[in-house]
Each structure stands twice: as C-alpha cells, then as structure tokens.
C-alpha positions, 0 to 999 in steps of 0.5 A: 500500500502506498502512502499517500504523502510520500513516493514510498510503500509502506506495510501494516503488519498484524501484531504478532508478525511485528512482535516476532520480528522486533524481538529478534532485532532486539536480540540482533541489537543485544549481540552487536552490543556484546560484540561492541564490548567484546572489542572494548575489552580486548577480547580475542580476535576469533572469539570476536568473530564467532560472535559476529557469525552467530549475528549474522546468522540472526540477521539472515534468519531475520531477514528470511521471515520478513521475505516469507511474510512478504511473499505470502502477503504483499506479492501474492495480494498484488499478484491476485489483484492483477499487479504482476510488476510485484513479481520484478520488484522481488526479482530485484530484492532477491537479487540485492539479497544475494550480493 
C-alpha cells in the first residue's frame, strides 16, 4: 500500500508478525552490543568473530521471515489483484539479497 504523502510503500503488519520480528532485532541489537564490548575489552580476535557469525546468522534468519511474510502477503495480494510488476520488484530484492 502506498502512502499517500510520500513516493514510498509502506506495510501494516498484524501484531504478532511485528512482535516476532522486533524481538529478534532486539536480540540482533543485544549481540552487536556484546560484540561492541567484546572489542572494548580486548577480547580475542576469533572469539570476536564467532560472535559476529552467530549475528549474522540472526540477521539472515531475520531477514528470511520478513521475505516469507512478504511473499505470502504483499506479492501474492498484488499478484491476485492483477499487479504482476510485484513479481520484478522481488526479482530485484532477491537479487540485492544475494550480493
């Protein structure tokens, strides 16, 4: 849906789904923390970097529910309503994803 106001869309998630993917941004926050004072405190270099794999796998976990709730929401609501440019539009964000 695209607001009115400005050139951009914008999505009203249900409250659960929103629940869901701000309690993993804010475990995601809290690891970027840990790694920030595991840098201040001189902690080890592969110690480090485990952590900031495991944040990444947060990321990419974060980053595959969102892409799921929006393929079974938006794409397939545009699609059944006749807006097939949706379908280039995940073309292309599948594809900035996979860099």
């Amino acid at each position: 849906m695209a607001c009115e106001h400005c050139s951009h869309k914008t999505k009203k998630r249900g409250e659960e789904e929103q629940k869901k993917l701000l309690n993993r941004l804010s475990r995601i926050e809290g690891q970027i923390r840990g790694i920030r004072k595991m840098v201040e405190t001189d902690v080890y270099c592969t110690d480090i970097l485990v952590q900031v794999s495991a944040a990444t796998a947060a990321l990419n976990a974060f980053n595959k529910e969102l892409l799921s709730n929006h393929i079974h929401t938006c794409v397939a609501n545009d699609i059944r309503s006749g807006n097939d440019e949706v379908i280039d539009e995940l073309c292309d964000t599948l594809q900035k994803l996979m860099r």
